[in-house]
VOBA-1610 file (N, C-alpha, C; in pm, whole numbers, padded with zeros to 5 digits, always signed):
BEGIN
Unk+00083-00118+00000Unk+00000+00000+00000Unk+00088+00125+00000Unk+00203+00102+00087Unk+00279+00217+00058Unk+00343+00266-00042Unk+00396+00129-00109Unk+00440+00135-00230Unk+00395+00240-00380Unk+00267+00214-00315Unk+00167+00218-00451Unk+00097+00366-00439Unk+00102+00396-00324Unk+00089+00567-00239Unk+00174+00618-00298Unk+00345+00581-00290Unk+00443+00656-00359Unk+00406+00689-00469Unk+00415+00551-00539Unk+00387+00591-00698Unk+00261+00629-00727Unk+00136+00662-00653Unk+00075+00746-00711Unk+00072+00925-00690Unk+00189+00946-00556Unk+00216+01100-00578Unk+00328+01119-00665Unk+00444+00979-00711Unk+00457+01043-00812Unk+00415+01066-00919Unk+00380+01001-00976Unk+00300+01004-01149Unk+00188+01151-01105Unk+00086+01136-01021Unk-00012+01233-01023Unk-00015+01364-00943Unk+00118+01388-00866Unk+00108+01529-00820Unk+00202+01603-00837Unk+00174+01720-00865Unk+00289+01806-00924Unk+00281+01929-00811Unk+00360+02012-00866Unk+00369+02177-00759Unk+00287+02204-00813Unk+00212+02186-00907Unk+00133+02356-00945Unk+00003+02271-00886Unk-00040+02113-00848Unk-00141+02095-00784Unk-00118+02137-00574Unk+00034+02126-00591Unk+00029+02148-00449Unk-00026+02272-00429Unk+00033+02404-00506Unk+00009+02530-00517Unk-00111+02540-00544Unk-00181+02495-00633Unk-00346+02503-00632Unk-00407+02496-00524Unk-00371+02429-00441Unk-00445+02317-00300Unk-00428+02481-00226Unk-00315+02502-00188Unk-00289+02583-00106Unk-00367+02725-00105Unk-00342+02769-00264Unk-00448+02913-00256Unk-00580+02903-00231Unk-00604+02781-00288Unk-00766+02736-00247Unk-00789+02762-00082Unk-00716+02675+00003Unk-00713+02695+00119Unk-00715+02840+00127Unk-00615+02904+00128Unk-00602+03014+00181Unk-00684+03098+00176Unk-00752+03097+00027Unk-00826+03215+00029Unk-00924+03177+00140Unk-00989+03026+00153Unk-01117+02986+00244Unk-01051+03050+00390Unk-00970+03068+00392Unk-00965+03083+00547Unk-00904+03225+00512Unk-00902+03312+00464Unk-00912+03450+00425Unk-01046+03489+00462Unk-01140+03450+00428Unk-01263+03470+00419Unk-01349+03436+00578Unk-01252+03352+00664Unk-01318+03354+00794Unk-01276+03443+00898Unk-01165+03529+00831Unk-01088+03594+00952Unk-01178+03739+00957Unk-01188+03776+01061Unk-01283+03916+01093Unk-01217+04013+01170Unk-01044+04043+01130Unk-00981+04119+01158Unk-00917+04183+00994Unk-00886+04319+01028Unk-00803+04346+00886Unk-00648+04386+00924Unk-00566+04261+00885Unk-00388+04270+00888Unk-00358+04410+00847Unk-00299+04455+00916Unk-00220+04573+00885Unk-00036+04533+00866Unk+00020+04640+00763Unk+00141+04602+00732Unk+00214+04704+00829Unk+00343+04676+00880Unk+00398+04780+00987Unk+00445+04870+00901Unk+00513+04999+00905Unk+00583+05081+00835Unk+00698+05072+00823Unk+00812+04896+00875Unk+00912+04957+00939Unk+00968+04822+00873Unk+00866+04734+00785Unk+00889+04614+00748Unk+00929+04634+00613Unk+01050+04514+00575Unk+01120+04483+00475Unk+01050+04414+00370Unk+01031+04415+00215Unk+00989+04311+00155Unk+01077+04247+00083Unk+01105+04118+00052Unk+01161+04045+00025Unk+01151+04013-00096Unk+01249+03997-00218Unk+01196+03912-00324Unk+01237+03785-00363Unk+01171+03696-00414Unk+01159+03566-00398Unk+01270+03523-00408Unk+01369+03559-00477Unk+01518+03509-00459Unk+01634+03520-00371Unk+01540+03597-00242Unk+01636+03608-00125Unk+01629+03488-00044Unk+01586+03408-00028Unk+01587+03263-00007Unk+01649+03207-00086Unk+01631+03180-00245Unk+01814+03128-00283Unk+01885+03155-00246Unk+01939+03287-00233Unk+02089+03334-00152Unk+02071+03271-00032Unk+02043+03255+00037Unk+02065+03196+00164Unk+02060+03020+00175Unk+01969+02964+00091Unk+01975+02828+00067Unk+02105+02746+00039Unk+02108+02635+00148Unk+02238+02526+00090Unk+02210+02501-00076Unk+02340+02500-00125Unk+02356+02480-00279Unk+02250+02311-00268Unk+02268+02239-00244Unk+02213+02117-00251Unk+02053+02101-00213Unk+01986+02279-00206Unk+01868+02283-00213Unk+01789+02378-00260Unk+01896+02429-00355Unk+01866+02523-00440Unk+01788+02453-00604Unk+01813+02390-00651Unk+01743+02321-00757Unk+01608+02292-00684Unk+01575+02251-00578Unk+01448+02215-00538Unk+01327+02340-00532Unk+01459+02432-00423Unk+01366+02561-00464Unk+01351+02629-00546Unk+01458+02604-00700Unk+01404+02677-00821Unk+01316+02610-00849Unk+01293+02457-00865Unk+01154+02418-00943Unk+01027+02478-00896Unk+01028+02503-00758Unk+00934+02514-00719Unk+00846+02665-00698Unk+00922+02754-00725Unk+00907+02900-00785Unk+00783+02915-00877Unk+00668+02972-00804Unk+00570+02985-00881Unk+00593+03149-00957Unk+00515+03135-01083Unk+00545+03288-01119Unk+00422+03304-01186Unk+00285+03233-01158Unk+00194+03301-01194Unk+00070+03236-01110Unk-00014+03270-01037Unk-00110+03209-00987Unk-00203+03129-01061Unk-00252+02995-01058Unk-00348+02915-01213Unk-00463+02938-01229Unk-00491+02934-01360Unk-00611+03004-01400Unk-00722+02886-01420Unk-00668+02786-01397Unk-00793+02698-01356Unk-00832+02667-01171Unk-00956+02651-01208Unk-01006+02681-01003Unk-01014+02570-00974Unk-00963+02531-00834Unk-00893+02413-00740Unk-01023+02307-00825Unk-00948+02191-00809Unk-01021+02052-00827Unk-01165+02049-00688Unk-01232+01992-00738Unk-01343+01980-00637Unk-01370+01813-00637Unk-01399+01797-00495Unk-01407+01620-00461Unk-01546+01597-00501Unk-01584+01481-00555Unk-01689+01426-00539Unk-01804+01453-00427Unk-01886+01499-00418Unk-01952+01449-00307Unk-01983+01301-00261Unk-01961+01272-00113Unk-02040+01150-00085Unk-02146+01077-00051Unk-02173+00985-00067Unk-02331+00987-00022Unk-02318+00870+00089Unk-02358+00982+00177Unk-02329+00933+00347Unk-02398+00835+00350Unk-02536+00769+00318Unk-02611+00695+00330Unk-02574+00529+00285Unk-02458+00537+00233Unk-02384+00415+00161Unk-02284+00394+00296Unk-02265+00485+00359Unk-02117+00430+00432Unk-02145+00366+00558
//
């Protein structure tokens, strides 16, 4: 079973489904928070390649693949519904 777990995240999951998963999330729980984040005046922004510079060389290929540079324009996968009455 484990075996077969492996090989089905490899063949069927990629970053841009992990990254899908995630904005999906996020935005849902964007949407429950009933405070509004404020940014400080005093804070740095970062651009995405200041984490390469700092990354061990031997984990730098991982984090270039994984460099998103455009958010996807198809909307998160949706599960089946179940029908509770079977289970």
């Amino acid at each position: 079973m484990g075996k077969a777990g492996s090989e089905f995240v490899k063949a069927e999951v990629s970053m841009t489904h992990v990254y899908d998963y995630m904005l999906h999330t996020l935005r849902g729980y964007a949407k429950l928070q009933d405070f509004e984040p404020t940014v400080e005046s005093d804070l740095v922004e970062l651009c995405q390649n200041a984490f390469l510079c700092v990354s061990p060389p031997e984990e730098r290929p991982f984090l270039e693949a994984s460099i998103v540079h455009a958010p996807s324009e198809s909307p998160p996968c949706l599960f089946p519904s179940i029908d509770r009455t079977s289970v």
